[in-house]
C-alpha positions in Angstrom: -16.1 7.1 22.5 -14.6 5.9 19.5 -11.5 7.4 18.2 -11.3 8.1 14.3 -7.0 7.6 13.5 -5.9 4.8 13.7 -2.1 4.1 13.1 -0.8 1.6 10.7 2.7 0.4 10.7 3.8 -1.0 7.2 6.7 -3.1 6.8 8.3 -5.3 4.9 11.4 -6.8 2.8 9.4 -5.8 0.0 5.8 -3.5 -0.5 4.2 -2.9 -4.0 2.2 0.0 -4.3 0.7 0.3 -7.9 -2.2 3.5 -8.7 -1.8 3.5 -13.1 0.1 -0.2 -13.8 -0.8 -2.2 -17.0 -0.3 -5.8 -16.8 3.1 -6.0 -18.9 4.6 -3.2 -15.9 3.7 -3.6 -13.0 5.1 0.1 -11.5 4.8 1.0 -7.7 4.8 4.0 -6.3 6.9 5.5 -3.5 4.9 5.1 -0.9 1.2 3.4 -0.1 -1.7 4.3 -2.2 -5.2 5.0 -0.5 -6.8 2.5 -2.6 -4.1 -0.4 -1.2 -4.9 1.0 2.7 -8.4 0.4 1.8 -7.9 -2.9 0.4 -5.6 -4.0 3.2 -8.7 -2.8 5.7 -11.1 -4.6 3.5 -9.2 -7.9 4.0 -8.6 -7.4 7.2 -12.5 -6.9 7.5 -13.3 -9.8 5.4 -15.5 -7.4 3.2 -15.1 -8.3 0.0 -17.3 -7.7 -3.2 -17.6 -4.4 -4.9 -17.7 -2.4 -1.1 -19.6 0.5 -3.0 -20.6 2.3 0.5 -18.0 1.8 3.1 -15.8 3.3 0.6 -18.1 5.8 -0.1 -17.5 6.6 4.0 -13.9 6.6 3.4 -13.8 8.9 0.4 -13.5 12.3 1.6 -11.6 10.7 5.1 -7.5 11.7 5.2 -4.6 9.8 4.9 -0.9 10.7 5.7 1.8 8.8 5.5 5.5 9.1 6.8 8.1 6.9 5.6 11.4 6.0 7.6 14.8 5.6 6.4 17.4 3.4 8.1 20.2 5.2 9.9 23.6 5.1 9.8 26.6 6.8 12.2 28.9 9.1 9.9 31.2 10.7 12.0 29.8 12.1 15.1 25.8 12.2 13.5 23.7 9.7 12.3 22.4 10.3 8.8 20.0 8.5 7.0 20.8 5.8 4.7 20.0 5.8 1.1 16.9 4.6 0.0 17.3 1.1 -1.7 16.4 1.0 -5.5 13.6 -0.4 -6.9 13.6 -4.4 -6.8 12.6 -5.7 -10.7 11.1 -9.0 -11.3 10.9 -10.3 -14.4 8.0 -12.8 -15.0 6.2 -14.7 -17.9 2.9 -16.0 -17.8 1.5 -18.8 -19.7 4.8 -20.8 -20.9 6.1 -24.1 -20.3 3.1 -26.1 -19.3 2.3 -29.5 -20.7 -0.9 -29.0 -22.6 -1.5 -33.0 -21.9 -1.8 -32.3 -18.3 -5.5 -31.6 -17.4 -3.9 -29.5 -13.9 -1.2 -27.7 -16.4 -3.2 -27.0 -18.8 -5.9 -25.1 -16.4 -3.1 -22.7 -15.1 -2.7 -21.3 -19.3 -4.8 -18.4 -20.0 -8.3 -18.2 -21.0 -11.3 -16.3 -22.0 -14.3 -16.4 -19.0 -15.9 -19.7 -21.7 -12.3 -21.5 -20.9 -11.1 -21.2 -24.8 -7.7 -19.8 -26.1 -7.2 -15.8 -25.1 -6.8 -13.5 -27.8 -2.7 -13.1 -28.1 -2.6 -16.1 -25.7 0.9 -18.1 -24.8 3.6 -16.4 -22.6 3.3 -13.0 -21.5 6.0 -10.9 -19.9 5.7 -9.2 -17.0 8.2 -6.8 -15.2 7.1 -5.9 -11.3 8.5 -3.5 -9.2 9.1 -3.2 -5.2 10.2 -1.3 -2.9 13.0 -2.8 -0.7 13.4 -2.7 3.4 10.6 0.2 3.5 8.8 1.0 6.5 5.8 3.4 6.7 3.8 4.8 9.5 0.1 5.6 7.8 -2.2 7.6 10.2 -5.5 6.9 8.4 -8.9 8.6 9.3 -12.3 6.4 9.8 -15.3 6.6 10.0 -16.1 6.8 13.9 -18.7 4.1 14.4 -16.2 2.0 12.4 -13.1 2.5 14.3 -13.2 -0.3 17.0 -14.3 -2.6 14.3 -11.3 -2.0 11.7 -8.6 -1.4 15.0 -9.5 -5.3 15.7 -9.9 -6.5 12.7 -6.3 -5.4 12.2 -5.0 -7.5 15.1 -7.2 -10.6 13.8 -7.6 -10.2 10.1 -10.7 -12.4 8.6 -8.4 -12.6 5.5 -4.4 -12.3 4.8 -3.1 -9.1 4.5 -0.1 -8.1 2.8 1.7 -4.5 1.3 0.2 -4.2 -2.0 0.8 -7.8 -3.3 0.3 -11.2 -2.0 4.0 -11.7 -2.0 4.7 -8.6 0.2 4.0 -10.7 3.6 4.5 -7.8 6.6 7.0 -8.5 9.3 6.5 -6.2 12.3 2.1 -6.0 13.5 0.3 -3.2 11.4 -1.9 -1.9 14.1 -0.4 0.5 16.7 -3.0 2.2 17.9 -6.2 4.5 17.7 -6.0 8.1 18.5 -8.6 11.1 18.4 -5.9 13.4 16.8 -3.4 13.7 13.8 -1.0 14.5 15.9 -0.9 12.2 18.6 -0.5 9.0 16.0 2.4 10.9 14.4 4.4 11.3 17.5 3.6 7.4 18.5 4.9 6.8 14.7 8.5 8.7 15.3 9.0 6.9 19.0 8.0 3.7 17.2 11.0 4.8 14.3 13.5 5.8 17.0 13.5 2.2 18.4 13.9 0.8 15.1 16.5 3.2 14.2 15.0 5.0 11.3 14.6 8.7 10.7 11.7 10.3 8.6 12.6 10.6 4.8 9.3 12.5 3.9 5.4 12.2 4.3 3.0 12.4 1.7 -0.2 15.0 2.7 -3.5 15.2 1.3 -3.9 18.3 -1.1 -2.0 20.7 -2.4 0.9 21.5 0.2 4.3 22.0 -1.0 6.7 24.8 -1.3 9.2 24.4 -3.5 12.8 22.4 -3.4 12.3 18.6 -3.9 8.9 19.1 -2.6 6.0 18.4 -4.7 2.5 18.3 -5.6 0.7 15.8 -7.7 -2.4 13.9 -8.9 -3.3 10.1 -7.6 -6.1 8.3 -9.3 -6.4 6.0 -6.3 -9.3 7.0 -4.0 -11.0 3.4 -4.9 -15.0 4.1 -5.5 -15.4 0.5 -6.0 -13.7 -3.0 -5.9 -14.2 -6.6 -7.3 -13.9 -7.0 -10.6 -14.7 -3.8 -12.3 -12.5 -1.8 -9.9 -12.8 2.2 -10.5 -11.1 4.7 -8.6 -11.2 8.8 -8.5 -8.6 11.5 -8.2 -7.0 13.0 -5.6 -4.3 15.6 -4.8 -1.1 14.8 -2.9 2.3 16.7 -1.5 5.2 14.9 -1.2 7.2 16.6 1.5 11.0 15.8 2.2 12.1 15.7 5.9 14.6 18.7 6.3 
């Protein structure tokens, strides 16, 4: 019998996790969007196109995610460490190349009919990354899906990567497929432990938190449909803090 969770271990010297970005900022969030676990599974899948119904499967399917701190001894305990800030990268687009050069010039943006963009030259960018993060994402599928996905994971039809292509993952993403929550989120602490990182917080589906530093908020990245019209829906998330 298949098992529907399947746990996904998500790490990297840098992961980029963007839900509302505009090309000038390229923002991430603080943890892995649904829409970029879907992507990542699509890859992994080779499934590319606009993927209207197996995300239509996904859509009302959970997705919690823990992420885990390094560790450091102070005293006689070990604390976690402080979170790294956010990696900036300044880019511009479009400037410098030889307009003689037939392979320069093809690499300078253009309408779809191959003449001048509107506004076209160099365009700044600014992208963001996390550094040295490390995420255990217990993500539910659809059950006749599960064995497919789990080894597509282990032998991707496409590259995968943490939210861009330059966010290449360094440990193996697929840990596992389990028939409960629970079980994948006590295979995700062991996994930690031997790393030696402790929980910072997990981010829930819905409306869960209670106060403090916890919090509630809206996500526009339950992806509907990808390619090259890409549209997404809202959902509601907690952000929990590890006490």
């Amino acid at each position: 019998m298949s098992k529907p969770y399947l746990l996904l271990w998500l790490e990297a010297p840098l992961q980029s996790w963007g839900a509302d970005s505009k090309f000038g900022r390229r923002d991430t969030q603080a943890f892995p969007t649904k829409s970029g676990v879907l992507g990542l599974v699509c890859a992994a899948l080779g499934a590319g196109g606009e993927q209207r119904g197996l995300l239509a499967e996904f859509a009302a399917l959970t997705q919690t995610v823990v992420s885990f701190a390094r560790t450091k001894v102070k005293g006689e305990s070990v604390v976690k460490q402080e979170r790294e800030p956010l990696l900036r990268d300044f880019h511009m687009v479009g400037s410098g190349y030889d307009k003689q050069d037939p392979w320069a010039t093809m690499l300078i943006p253009k309408t779809s009919d191959g003449k001048p963009a509107v506004g076209g030259g160099s365009k700044m960018t600014y992208r963001y990354y996390l550094q040295d993060a490390a995420f255990a994402v217990v993500l539910e599928v659809p059950a006749d899906k599960s064995d497919a996905i789990a080894l597509a994971l282990q032998n991707p039809a496409w590259d995968v990567y943490l939210g861009r292509k330059n966010c290449v993952p360094t440990d193996f993403i697929y840990r596992g497929q389990f028939e409960c929550e629970e079980d994948a989120l006590t295979v995700a602490a062991s996994l930690a432990q031997q790393k030696s990182r402790m929980e910072d917080f997990r981010v829930l589906q819905g409306a869960l938190a209670e106060g403090g530093e916890d919090e509630t908020f809206t996500l526009n990245d339950v992806p509907v449909q990808f390619g090259e019209d890409k549209r997404y829906r809202d959902r509601q998330v907690s952000l929990i803090y590890a006490r």
